[in-house]
C-alpha positions in Angstrom: -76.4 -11.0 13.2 -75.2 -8.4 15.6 -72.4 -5.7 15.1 -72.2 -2.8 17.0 -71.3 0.5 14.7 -70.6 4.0 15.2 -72.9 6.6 13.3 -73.8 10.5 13.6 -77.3 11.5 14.6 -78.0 15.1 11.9 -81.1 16.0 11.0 -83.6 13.7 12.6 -81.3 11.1 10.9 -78.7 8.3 12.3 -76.3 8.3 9.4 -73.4 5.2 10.0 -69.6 6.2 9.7 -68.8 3.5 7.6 -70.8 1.3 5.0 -73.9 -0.9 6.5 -74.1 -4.7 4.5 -77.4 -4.5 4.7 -80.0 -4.4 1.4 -82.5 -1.8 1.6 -85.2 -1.6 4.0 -84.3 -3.6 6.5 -85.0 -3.2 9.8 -82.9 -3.0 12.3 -83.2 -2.6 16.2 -80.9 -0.2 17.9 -79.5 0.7 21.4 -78.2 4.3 21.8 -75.0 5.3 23.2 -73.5 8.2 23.3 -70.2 8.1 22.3 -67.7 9.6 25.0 -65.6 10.9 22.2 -66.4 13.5 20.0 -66.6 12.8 16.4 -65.0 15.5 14.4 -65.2 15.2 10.4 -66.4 11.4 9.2 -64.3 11.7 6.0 -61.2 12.6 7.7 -61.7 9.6 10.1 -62.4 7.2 7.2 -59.3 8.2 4.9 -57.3 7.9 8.6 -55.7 11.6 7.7 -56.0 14.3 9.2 -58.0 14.7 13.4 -58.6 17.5 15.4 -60.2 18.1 18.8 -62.2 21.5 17.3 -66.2 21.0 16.7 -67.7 21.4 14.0 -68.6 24.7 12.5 -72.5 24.5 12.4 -72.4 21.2 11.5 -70.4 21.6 8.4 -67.4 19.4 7.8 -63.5 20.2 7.3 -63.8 18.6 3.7 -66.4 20.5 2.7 -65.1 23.9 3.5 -61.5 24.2 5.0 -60.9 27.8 4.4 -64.1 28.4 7.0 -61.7 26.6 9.3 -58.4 28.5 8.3 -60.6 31.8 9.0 -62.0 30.6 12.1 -58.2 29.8 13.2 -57.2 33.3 11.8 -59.6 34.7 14.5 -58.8 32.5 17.5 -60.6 32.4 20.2 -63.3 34.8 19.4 -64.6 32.2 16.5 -65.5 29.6 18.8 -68.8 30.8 19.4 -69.3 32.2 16.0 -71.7 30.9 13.4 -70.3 30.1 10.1 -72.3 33.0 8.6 -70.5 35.4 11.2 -66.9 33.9 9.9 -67.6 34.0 6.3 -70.4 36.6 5.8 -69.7 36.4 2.1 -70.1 32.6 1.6 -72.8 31.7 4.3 -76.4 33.0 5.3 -78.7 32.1 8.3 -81.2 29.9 7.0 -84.6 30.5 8.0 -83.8 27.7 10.3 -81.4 28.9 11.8 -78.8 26.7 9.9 -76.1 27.8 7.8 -76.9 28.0 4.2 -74.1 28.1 1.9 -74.2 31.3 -0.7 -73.6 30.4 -4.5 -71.3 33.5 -5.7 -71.0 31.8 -9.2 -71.4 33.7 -12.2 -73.6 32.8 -15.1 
């Protein structure tokens, strides 16, 4: 069986963009291409609703936090080469990775 699909490299990990029919384990061989177009937010593509040409915000989706992108908008241009911590001070850290780490302000 061949089928060529379109996935997200994250982490050290290829993760597919849509469901593999595949049981568990199973190898598979791969050829990488990079895709020439920039994949924005995987859910968004999926559900077919809403695109946009912006990257991602250190990695972090539009469904997971769309008020970081209505900040980031708020402050034009000068967010583009802003980390998510520098946008939303109060809701995101630097990790000790140098990732964004998302800050849980619940109360007990």
């Amino acid at each position: 069986m061949s089928e060529i699909i379109t996935a997200v490299y994250e982490n050290g990990v290829l993760r597919p963009l849509t469901p593999l029919k595949l049981p568990n384990r199973t190898r598979v061989r791969l050829h990488i291409e990079r895709s020439e177009v920039e994949i924005t937010d995987p859910v968004f593509d999926l559900i077919g609703a809403f695109s946009s040409e912006k990257p991602l915000i250190d990695g972090i989706p539009v469904s997971q936090d769309p008020d970081l992108y209505l900040l980031a908008d708020m402050m034009s241009a000068e967010a583009q080469e802003l980390h998510a911590w520098e946008i939303a001070p109060q809701r995101y850290r630097r990790g000790s990775d140098g990732q964004a780490v998302r800050i849980n302000n619940k109360s007990s």
